[in-house]
N, CA, C and O atoms as CSV, one atom per row, in Angstrom:
chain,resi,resn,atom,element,x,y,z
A,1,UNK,N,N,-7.264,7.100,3.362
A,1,UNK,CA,C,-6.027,6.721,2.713
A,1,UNK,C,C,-5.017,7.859,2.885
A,1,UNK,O,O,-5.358,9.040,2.946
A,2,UNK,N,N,-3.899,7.480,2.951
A,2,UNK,CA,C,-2.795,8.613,3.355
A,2,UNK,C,C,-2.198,9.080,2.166
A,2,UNK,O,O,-1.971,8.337,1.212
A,3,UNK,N,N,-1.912,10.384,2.189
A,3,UNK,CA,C,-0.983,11.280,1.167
A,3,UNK,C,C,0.276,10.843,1.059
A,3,UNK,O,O,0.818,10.095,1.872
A,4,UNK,N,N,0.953,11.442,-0.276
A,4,UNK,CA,C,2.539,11.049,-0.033
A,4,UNK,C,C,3.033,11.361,0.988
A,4,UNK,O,O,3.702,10.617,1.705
A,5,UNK,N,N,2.715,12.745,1.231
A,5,UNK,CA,C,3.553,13.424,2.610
A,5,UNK,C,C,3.613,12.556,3.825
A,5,UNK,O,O,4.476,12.270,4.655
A,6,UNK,N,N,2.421,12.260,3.618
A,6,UNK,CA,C,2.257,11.435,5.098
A,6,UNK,C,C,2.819,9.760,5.171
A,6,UNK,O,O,3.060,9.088,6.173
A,7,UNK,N,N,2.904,9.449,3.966
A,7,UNK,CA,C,3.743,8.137,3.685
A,7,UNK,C,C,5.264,8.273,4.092
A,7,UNK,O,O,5.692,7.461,4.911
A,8,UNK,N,N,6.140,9.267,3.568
A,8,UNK,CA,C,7.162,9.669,2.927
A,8,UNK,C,C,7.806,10.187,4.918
A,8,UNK,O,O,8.768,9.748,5.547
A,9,UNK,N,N,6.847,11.139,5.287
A,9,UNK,CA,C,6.930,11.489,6.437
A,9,UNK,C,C,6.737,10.246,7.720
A,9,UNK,O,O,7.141,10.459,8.863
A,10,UNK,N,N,6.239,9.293,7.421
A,10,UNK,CA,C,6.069,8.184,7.892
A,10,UNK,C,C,7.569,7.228,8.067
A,10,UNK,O,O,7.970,6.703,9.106
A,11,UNK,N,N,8.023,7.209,7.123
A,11,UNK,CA,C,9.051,6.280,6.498
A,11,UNK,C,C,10.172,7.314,7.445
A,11,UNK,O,O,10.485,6.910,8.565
A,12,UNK,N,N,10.615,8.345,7.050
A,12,UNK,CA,C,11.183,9.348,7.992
A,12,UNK,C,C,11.210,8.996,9.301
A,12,UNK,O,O,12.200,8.403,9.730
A,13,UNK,N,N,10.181,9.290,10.102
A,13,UNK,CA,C,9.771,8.939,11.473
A,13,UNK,C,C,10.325,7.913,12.041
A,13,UNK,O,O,10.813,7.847,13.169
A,14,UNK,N,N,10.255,7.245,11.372
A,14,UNK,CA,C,10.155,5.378,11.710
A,14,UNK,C,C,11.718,5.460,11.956
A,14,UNK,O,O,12.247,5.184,13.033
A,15,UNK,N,N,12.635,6.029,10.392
A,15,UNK,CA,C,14.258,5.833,10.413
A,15,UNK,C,C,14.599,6.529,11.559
A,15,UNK,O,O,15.033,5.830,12.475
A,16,UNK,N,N,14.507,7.888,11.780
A,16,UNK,CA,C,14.655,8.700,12.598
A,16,UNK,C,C,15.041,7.701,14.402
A,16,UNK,O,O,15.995,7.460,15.142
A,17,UNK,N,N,13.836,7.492,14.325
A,17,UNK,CA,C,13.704,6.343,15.372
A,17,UNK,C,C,14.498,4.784,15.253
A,17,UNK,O,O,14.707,3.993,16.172
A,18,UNK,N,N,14.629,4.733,14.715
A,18,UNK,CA,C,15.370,3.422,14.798
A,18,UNK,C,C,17.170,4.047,14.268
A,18,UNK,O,O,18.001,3.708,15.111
A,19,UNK,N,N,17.518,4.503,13.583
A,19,UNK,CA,C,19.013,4.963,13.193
A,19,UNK,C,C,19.648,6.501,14.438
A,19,UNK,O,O,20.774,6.996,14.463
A,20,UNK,N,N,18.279,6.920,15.405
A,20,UNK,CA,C,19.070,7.885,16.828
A,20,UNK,C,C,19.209,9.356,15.426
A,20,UNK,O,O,20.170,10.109,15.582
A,21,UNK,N,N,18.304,9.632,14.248
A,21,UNK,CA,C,18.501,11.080,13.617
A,21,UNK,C,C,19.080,10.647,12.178
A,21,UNK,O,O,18.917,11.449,11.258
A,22,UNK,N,N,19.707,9.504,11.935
A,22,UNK,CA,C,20.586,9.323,10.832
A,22,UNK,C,C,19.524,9.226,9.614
A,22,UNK,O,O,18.696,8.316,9.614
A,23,UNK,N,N,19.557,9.950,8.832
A,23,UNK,CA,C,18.397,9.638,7.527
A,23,UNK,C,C,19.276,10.149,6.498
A,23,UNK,O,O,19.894,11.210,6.576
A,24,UNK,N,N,19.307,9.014,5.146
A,24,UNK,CA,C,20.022,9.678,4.084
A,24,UNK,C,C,18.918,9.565,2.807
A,24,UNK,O,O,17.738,9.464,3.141
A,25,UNK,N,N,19.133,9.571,1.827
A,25,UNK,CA,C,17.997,9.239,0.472
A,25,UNK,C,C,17.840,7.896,0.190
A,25,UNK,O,O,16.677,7.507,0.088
A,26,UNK,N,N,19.098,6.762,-0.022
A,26,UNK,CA,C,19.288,6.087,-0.175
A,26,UNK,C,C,18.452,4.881,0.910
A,26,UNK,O,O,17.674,4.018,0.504
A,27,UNK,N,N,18.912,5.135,2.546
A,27,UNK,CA,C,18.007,4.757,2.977
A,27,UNK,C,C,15.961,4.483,3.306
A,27,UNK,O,O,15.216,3.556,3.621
A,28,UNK,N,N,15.861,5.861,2.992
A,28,UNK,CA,C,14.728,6.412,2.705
A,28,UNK,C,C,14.164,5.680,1.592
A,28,UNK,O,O,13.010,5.292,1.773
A,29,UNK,N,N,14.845,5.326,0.192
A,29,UNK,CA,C,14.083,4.918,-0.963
A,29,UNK,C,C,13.932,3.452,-0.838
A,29,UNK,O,O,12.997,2.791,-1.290
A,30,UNK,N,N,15.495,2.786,0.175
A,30,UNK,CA,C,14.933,1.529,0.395
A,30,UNK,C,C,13.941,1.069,1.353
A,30,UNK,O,O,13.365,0.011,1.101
A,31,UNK,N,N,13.524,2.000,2.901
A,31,UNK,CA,C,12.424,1.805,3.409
A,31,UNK,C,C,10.978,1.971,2.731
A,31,UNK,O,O,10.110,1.131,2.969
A,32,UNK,N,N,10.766,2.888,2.020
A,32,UNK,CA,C,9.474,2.849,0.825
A,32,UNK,C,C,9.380,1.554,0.133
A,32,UNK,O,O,8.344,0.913,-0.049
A,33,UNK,N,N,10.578,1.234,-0.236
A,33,UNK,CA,C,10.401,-0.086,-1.518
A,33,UNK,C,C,10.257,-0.979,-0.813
A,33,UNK,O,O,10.007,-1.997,-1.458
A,34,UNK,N,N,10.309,-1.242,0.991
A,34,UNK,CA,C,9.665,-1.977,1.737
A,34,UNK,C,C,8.439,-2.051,1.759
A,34,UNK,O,O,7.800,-3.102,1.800
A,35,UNK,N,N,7.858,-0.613,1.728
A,35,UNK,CA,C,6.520,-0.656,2.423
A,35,UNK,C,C,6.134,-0.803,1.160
A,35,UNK,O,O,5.210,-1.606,1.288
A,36,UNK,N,N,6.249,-0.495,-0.320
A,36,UNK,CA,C,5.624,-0.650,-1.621
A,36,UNK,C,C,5.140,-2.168,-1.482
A,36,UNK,O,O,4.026,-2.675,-1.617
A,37,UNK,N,N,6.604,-2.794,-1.105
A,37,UNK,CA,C,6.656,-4.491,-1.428
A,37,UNK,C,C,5.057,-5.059,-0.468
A,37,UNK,O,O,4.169,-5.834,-0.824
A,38,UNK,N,N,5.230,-4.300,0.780
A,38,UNK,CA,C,4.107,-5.162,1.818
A,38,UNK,C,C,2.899,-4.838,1.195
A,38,UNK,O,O,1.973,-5.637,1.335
A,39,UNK,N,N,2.712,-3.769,0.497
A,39,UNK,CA,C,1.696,-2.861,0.474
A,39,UNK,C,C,0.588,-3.756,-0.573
A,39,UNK,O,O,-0.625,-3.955,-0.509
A,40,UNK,N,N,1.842,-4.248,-1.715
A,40,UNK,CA,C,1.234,-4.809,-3.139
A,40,UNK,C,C,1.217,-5.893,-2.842
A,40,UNK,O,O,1.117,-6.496,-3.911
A,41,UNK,N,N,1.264,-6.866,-1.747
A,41,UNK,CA,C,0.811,-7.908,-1.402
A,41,UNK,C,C,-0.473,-8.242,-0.279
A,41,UNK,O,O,-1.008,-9.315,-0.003
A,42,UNK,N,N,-0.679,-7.092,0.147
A,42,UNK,CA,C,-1.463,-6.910,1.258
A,42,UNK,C,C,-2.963,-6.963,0.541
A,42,UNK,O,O,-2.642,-7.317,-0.593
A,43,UNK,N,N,-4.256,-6.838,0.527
A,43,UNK,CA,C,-5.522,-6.498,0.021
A,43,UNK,C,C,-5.488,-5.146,0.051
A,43,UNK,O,O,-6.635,-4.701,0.055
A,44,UNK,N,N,-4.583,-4.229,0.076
A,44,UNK,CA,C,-4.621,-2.623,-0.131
A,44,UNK,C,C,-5.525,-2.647,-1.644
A,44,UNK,O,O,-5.275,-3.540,-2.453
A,45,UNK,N,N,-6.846,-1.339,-2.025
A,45,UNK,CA,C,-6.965,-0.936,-3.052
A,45,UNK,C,C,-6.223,-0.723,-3.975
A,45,UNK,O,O,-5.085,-0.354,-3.684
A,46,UNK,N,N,-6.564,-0.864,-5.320
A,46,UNK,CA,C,-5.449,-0.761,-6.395
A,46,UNK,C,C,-4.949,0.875,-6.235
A,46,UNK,O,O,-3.785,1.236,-6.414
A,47,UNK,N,N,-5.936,1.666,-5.907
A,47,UNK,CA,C,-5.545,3.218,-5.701
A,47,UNK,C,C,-3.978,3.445,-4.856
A,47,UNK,O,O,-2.943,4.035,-5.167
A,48,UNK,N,N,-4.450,2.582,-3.541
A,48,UNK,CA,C,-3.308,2.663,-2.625
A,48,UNK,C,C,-2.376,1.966,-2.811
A,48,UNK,O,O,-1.475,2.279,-2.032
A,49,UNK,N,N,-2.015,0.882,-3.677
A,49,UNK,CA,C,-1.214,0.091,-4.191
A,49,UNK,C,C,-0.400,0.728,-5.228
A,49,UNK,O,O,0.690,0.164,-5.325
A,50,UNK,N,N,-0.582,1.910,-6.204
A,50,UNK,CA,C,-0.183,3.110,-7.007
A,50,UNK,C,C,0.041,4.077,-6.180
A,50,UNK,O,O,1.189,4.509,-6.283
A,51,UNK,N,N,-0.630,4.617,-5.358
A,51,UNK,CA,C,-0.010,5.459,-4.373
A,51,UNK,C,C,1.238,5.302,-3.684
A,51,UNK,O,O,2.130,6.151,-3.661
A,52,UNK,N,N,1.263,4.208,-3.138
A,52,UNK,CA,C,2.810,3.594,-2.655
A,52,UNK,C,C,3.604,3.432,-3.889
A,52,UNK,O,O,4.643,4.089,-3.951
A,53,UNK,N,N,3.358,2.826,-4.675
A,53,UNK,CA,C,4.358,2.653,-5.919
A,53,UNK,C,C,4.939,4.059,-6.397
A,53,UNK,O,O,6.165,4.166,-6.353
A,54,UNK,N,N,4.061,5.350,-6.931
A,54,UNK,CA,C,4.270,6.430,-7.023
A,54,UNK,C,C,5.546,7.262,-6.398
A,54,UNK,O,O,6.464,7.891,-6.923
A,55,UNK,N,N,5.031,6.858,-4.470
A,55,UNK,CA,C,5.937,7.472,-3.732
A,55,UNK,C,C,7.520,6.905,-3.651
A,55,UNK,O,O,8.525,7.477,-3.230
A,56,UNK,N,N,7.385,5.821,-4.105
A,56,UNK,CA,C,8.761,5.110,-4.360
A,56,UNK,C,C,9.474,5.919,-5.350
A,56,UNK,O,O,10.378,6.696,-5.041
A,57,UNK,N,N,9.101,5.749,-6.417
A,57,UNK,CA,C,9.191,6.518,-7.755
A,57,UNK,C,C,9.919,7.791,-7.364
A,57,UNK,O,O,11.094,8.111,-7.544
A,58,UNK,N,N,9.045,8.349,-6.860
A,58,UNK,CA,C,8.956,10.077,-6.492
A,58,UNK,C,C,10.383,10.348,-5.976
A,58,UNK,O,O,11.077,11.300,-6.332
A,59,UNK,N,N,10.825,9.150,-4.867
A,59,UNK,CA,C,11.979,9.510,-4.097
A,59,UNK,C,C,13.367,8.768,-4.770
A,59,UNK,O,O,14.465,9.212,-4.434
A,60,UNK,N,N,13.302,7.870,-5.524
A,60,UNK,CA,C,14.305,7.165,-6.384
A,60,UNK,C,C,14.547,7.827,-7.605
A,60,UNK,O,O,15.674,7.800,-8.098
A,61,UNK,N,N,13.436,8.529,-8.248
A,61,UNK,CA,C,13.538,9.083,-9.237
A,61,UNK,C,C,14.495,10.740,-9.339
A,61,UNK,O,O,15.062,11.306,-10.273
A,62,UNK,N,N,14.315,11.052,-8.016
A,62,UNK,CA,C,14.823,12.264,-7.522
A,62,UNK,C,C,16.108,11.985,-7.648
A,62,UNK,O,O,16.760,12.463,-8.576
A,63,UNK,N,N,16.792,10.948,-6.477
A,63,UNK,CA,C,17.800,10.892,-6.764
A,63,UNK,C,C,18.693,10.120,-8.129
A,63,UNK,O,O,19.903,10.127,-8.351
A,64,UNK,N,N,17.661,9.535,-8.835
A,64,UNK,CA,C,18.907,9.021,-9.871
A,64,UNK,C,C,18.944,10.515,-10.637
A,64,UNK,O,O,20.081,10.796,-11.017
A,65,UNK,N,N,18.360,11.098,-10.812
A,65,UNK,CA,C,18.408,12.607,-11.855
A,65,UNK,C,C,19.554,13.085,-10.768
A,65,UNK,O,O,20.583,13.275,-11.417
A,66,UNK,N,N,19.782,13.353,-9.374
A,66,UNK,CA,C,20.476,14.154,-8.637
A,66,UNK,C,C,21.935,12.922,-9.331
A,66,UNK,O,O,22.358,13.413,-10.377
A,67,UNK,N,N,22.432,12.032,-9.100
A,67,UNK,CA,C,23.176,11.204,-9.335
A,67,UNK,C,C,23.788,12.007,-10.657
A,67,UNK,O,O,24.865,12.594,-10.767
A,68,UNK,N,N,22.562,11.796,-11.760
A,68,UNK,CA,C,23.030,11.889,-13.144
A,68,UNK,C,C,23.750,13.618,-12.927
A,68,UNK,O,O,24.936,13.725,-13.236
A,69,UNK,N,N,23.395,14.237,-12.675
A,69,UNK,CA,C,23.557,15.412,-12.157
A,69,UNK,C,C,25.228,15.866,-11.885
A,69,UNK,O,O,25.823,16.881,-12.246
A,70,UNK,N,N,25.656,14.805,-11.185
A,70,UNK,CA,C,26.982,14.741,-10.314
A,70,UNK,C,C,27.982,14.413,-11.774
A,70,UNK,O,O,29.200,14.262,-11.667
């Protein structure tokens, strides 16, 4: 089963590649809440099904505090 890093770094990769370098947060939190969505429908373990959910969290949560911040 994969780490956040490697989720998070995953999701990265992928934009990287498809947007030619362009990566912002916003994009980033909505590609996760993709893979959350496939993830919790898929037969993934409940472990890895919280793991993805988590990493969503992790990166949305960042920025609404950075938001509130502004």
């Amino acid at each position: 089963m994969k780490n956040r890093h490697e989720i998070i770094g995953a999701a990265v990769e992928q934009l990287i590649n498809e947007r030619y370098g362009i990566v912002d947060r916003e994009l980033l939190a909505h590609r996760l809440m993709e893979e959350f969505i496939r993830v919790s429908f898929s037969d993934a373990s409940i472990e890895e099904k919280q793991l993805y959910e988590s990493v969503m969290k992790f990166v949305t949560m960042d920025d609404m505090s950075q938001q509130l911040a502004d």
